[in-house]
N, C-alpha and C positions, 0 to 999 in steps of 0.2 A: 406436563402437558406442553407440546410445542407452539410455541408462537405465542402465549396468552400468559400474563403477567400474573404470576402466583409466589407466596411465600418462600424465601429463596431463590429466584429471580427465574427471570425468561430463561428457557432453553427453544434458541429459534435458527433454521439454516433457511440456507438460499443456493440456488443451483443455477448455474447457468453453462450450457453447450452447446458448443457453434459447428458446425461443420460445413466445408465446402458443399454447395450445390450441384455439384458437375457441371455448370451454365457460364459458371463463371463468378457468380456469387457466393453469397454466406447465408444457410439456413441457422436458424435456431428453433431446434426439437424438444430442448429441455429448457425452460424458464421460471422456475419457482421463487419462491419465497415465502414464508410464514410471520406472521406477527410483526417486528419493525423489521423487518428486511423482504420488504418490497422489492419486488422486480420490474422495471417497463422496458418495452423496446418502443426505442425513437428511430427518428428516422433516419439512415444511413447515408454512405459516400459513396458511389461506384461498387465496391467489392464489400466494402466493409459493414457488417454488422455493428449496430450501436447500443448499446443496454444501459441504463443509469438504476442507481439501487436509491429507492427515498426512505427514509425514514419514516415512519408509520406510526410510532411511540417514540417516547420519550429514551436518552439513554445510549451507550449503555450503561447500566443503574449497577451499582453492587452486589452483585450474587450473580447477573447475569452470564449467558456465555452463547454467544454469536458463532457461527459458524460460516464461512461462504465461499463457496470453490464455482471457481471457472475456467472452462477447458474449451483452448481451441485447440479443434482436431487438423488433420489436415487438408493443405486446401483453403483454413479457412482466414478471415481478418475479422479479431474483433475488437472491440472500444467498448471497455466499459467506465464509466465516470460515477459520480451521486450528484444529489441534487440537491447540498448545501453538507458542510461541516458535520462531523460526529462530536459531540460533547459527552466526554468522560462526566458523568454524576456520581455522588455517594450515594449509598446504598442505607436504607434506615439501622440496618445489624450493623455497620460498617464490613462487611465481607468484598471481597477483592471481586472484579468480575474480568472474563474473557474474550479475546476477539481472537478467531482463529480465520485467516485467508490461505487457502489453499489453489494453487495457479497451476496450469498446465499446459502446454504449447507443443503442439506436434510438428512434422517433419513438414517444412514448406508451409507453415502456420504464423500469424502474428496476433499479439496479443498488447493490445492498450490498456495500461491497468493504470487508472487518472482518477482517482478519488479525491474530493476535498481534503479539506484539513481533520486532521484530530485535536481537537482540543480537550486537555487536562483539567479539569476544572479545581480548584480548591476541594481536597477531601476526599477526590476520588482515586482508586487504585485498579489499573486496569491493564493488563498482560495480553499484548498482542503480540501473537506471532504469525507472521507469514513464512510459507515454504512456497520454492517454486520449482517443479520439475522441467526441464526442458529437453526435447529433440535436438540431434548436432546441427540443424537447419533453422530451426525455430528462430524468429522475431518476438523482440520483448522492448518495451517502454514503461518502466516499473516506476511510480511515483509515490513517494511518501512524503506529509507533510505532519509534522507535529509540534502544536504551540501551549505551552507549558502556560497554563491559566488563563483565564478569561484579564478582559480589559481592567488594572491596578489590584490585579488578587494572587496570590502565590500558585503555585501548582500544584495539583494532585499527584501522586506516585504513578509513574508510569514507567514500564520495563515493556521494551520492545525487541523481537527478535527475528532476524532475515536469514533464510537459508537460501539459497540459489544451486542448482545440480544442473549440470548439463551432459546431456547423453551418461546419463549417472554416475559423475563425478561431481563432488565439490566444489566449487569456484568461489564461495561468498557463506559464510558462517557467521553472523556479530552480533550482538547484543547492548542494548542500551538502557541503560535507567536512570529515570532523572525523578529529583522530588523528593518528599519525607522517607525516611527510610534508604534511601538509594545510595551505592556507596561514597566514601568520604571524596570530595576532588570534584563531581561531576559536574559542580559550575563554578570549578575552576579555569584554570589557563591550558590545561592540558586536556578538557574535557570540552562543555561550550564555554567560558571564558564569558557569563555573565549573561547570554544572546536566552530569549526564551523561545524562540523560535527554528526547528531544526529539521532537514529532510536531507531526502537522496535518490540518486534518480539511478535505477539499473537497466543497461542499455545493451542487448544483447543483438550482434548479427553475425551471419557467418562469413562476413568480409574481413571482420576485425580480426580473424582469427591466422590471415595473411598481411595483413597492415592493423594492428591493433594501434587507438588513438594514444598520444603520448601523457605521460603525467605529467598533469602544471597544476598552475594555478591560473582558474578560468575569469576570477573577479575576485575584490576584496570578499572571503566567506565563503569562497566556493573553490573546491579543486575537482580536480577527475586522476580517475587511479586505474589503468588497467589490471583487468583481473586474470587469472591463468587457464584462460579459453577465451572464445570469441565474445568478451565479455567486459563492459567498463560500467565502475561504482562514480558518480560522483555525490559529493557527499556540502553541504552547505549550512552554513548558519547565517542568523540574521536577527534582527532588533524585533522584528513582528513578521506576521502571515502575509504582506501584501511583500516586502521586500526578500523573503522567502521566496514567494512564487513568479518574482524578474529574474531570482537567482537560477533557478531551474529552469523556467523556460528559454534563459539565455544559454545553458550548459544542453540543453536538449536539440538549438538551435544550432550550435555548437558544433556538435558530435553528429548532425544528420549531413 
């Protein structure tokens, strides 16, 4: 049963599609969401469509598996954000649960994808992955944040995975796992080097793809990596969530 918490966990999605108005704006035709994946639309900027996803339960909890795709078509700008942190829980079986983001951005399209943090809680085991298909035109501002335990607690298992295509090619394939279980090194010196706190921002225009921005290092914790299309990863660590998120906003700030 979707959306409604039963033995074995939630099975719950959420839908969101934006498309130009021919006015000038951004309509949204499709807005759903079931059980904790809440949909609202807020109030917008000029062109741009705004949508935040709230949390409505608890989770996600163990056995769970999330779903959430949004697609701007073209023509359109949209911004979606949430309306406070995701916290990874254990699950009563201890079974592993899922988060699946599925993005899409058409030709002459932009998409704000600006979610809170995720937080790993102690116990919990949770496998996100996001894909994101993109138009050779398409705008992208991809934001992850992930903080490996709540405040003086170890972290749950967490394995995360990013795919990026553009005009359907590859450009960004990688994988992360941090936590019990997770392989040997990954809070080492060649992994995060001790930091529980870790994001990355993927920044797609199709100007970079005649001047792509250069590789550095943007701050202590933080680099940018050009990627092979109109396309840059930057990638940062840090001590907690709040020096995390000057890290990225300074690299977003950065690169516009």
């Amino acid at each position: 049963m979707d959306g409604v918490r039963v033995p074995g966990g939630v099975r719950a999605r959420a839908h969101v599609l934006a498309r130009g108005d021919g006015r000038g704006g951004t309509a949204l035709p499709v807005l759903e969401g079931e059980g904790p994946l809440a949909v609202r639309r807020t109030r917008g900027s000029g062109v741009e469509a705004r949508v935040v996803l709230v949390g409505a339960m608890s989770g996600p909890l163990g056995g769970d598996h999330l779903t959430v795709a949004a697609e701007s078509a073209r023509g359109a700008r949209l911004r979606v954000g949430s309306a406070a942190a995701t916290l990874a829980l254990p699950g009563q079986d201890g079974a592993g649960a899922r988060y699946d983001v599925r993005l899409t951005v058409g030709d002459d399209a932009e998409l704000l994808w600006l979610p809170e943090q995720l937080i790993s809680a102690h116990g919990s085991d949770l496998h996100v992955t996001t894909r994101v298909d993109l138009a050779a035109t398409a705008r992208l501002l991809l934001r992850e944040e992930q903080v490996l335990g709540r405040s003086g607690e170890e972290p749950g298992r967490l394995t995360s995975r990013l795919t990026v295509r553009i005009a359907g090619r590859c450009v960004l394939d990688q994988e992360l796992a941090c936590g019990p279980g997770a392989p040997a090194g990954w809070d080492g010196p060649a992994g995060l080097a001790g930091h529980r706190a870790v994001g990355q921002l993927v920044v797609a225009r199709p100007e970079f793809a005649t001047a792509p921005p250069v590789a550095r290092v943007l701050a202590e914790g933080a680099a940018v990596m050009p990627l092979a299309g109109p396309c840059a990863l930057v990638t940062a660590v840090a001590s907690d969530a709040l020096r995390l998120r000057r890290l990225l906003d300074g690299a977003s700030a950065a690169l516009r």
